[in-house]
Structures are given as C-alpha cells and as structure tokens.
TILO-856534 format. One record per residue (C-alpha): x, y, z. Coordinates in steps of 0.1 Angstrom, whole numbers, plus 5000, padded with zeros to 4 digits. Layout:
! TILO-856534
XYZ;...
This chain:
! TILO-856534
493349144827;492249454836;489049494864;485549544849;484649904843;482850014873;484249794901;484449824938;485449584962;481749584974;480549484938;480249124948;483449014930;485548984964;486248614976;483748444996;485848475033;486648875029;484149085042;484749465031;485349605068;482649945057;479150005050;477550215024;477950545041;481650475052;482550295010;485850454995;484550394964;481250504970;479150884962;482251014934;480751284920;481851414882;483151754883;481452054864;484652064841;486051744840;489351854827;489652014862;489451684880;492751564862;496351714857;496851654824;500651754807;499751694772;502151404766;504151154791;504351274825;508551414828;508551284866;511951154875;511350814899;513651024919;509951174935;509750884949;512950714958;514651044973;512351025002;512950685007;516850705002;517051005023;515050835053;516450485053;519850475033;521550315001;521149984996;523649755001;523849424989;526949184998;527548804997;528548805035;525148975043;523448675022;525648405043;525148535075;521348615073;520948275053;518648435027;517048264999;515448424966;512548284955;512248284916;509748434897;507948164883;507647994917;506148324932;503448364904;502547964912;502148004944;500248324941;498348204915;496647954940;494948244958;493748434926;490348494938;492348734967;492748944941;489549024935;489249334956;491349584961;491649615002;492349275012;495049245028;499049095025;501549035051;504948915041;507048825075;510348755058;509848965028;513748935017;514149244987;510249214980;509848924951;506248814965;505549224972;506349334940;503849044922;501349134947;501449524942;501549404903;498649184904;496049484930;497049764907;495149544877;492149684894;493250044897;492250184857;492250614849;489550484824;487350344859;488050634879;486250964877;488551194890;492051174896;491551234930;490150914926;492350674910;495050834934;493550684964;492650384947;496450354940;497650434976;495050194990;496449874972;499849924984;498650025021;497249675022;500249515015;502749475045;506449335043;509149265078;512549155069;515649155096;517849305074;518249705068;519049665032;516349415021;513549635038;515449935017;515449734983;512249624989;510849974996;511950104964;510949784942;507249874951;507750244944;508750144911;506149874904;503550204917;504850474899;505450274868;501350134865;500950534871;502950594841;501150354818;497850344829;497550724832;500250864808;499051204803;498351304836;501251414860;500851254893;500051504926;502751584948;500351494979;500051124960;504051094956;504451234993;501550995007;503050714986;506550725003;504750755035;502750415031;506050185020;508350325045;505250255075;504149935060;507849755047;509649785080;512549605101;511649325119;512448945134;508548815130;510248475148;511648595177;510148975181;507149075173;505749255199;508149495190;507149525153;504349805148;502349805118;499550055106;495849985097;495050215073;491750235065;490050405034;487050615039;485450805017;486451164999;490250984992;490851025031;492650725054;492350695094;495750525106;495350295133;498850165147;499049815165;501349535173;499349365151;501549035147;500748925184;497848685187;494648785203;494748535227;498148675236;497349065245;496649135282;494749395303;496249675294;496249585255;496849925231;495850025196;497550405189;495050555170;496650865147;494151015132;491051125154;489451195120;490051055086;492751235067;492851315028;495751135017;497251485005;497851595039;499151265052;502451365057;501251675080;501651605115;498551455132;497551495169;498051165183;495350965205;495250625226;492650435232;491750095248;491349795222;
C-alpha cells in the first residue's frame, strides 16, 4: 500500500522507539518549494523511460566483478538461502519499521541480498512521483531509503549479486512509479555510489573493526553529509583515541556525490 499523500517521516507515522535524528530547520522533507513551471522540475520523455539497467549495473560490474556463483563456494562458505515466504514473515513482525523512510537496516550476513531486496521493496512504498513535488525530490527520497539499508557478507560474489539485486529492485520502482520521467544521471551515479559503500565485504563474527560503513545523512535541498565509522564495534568497546571520518565538511547535493570531497577527521 502505498504511503499517504503528503508523508514525511516526521508526520507522526514513524514507530514509537525511532526518533527522526533532525529538527525542523535541518528536515529533508521539509521547505520544497513548487517551481514556477512545473514541467521544469521533471524530465519527462513522453512515454517509458528507454534506460538500459546497464546505467546502473556497469558501474557496479566494472568496480567489483561478475558474479560468480558455484556449488563449492556454497560448501565451503556453508551458505543458506532463506525463502521468500519466510523473509516476508519475519519482516512482517517489524511492520511498523516501515513506517518512515530513514530508519535504518543492517544485514551482517546478507548472503545474495533476499532480506535486502524485501526491505528496499517494502521503504520504496513510501517513495510516490504523485507525493513528490519535484523530481529533485522524489530522487532523494529514492537514494535515502536505500542509504539506510546496510548489507556485509564474507564472500566477493554474494556482496556482487547482492549489489545488483537492489539496483534492480531501485531502478525498477523508478520505472513504474515514475514511467514518464527519465531518471538523472546524478541519481543513477549517486545510486551506484550508495550500494557499492553500504553492501560491502565483511566477517561481522570475527572482524569488525575492520568493516567501515557510511552514515549518510539527509539534509535538506536533496543534499547528504557522509559520515564514515566502524560502526559495528560497541560503544563500550572504542578507546581514547576513537575516530569517525567525516567526508563531507558540508552537506553535498546527491548529484555531485561522486565528485571528490575534501576529507576531514574529527574526534567522536
């Protein structure tokens, strides 16, 4: 079912133990103003959008491989699928988490993404064309429910498969939701950018100080600030000299994500 017209995370729908980590001057969602000629805030095409899921895949493909798949990687990694129907019952007991767009997922042996790709599904029912004013907009709406989802797997090829699952499960709500409008190619760039950073290599059990994972928080004007952490070590657990590797010194307009940043530490 598809989010009442008009909703925010801040509306008063979101579950009773997620606080929205902003205020009215720092909402996402907040101040959108409509353009003077509306047909200017959206790229329409005039019929279905003639974008190849190669927009999004190549990236991906060209950064971390083909997948492989082989029944002595299954053996020896001891991997088990989970079925679809036991993935929507177990995410079905957590429905009211689905109630605003920002809360976030983590996924520590995420396999080839079956929980990742219901979870992606089940955000983006809150991420409508008809909600948003521009497309400007819904694209940031978009980027931010798959930024808060967050996958580790040990193997190469799951973190691959999985990777390109979501960028389907994205690009295919796009296509549906939004089939006369021709997504941007800051959106498909920013896009690759958040499931390569946030669907990574990993051993959750044995190494996670070495697994870093990036915060990326909305602000308004479709802009993110990237704050990178080793964010799967317990509080109790980081010491006196304790780092957060902040990216962005200001927030960035998710078009110009993929530009290079100037890079700043600071203290936790």
């Amino acid at each position: 079912m598809a989010a009442p017209k008009g909703f925010t995370a801040t509306a008063g729908l979101a579950p009773d133990w997620w606080t929205p980590p902003w205020d009215a001057d720092t909402d996402p969602d907040g101040a959108w103003l409509i353009p003077d000629h509306a047909g200017d805030a959206w790229h329409e095409t005039g019929g279905r959008v003639p974008l190849d899921d190669s927009a999004i895949l190549d990236p991906l493909e060209q950064q971390f491989g083909e997948q492989v798949r082989s029944k002595d990687r299954v053996r020896d990694l001891a991997e088990v699928f989970t079925h679809q129907r036991e993935v929507d019952a177990m995410l079905d007991q957590i429905a009211d988490a689905f109630a605003a767009l920002d809360v976030k997922f983590l996924e520590p042996a995420c396999g080839s993404g079956n929980f990742l790709t219901e979870i992606l599904r089940r955000k983006l029912r809150l991420v409508s064309k008809h909600d948003c004013t521009t497309q400007e907009q819904y694209e940031h709406r978009l980027l931010r429910a798959a930024a808060s989802i967050y996958g580790v797997d040990i193997s190469p090829e799951n973190v691959t498969e999985a990777r390109a699952r979501m960028a389907h499960v994205l690009l295919e709500h796009y296509r549906q939701d939004a089939s006369t409008v021709e997504p941007t190619a800051g959106f498909l760039n920013a896009a690759a950018l958040v499931l390569g950073d946030n669907i990574v290599v990993g051993d959750t059990l044995n190494d996670a100080r070495d697994i870093e994972l990036c915060d990326w928080q909305p602000r308004p004007g479709a802009c993110f600030v990237r704050v990178w952490s080793a964010a799967l070590v317990p509080e109790d657990e980081h010491d006196l000299f304790w780092m957060e590797r902040v990216q962005d010194p200001k927030p960035v307009h998710y078009s110009d994500l993929c530009q290079p940043a100037v890079k700043a530490r600071s203290l936790r």
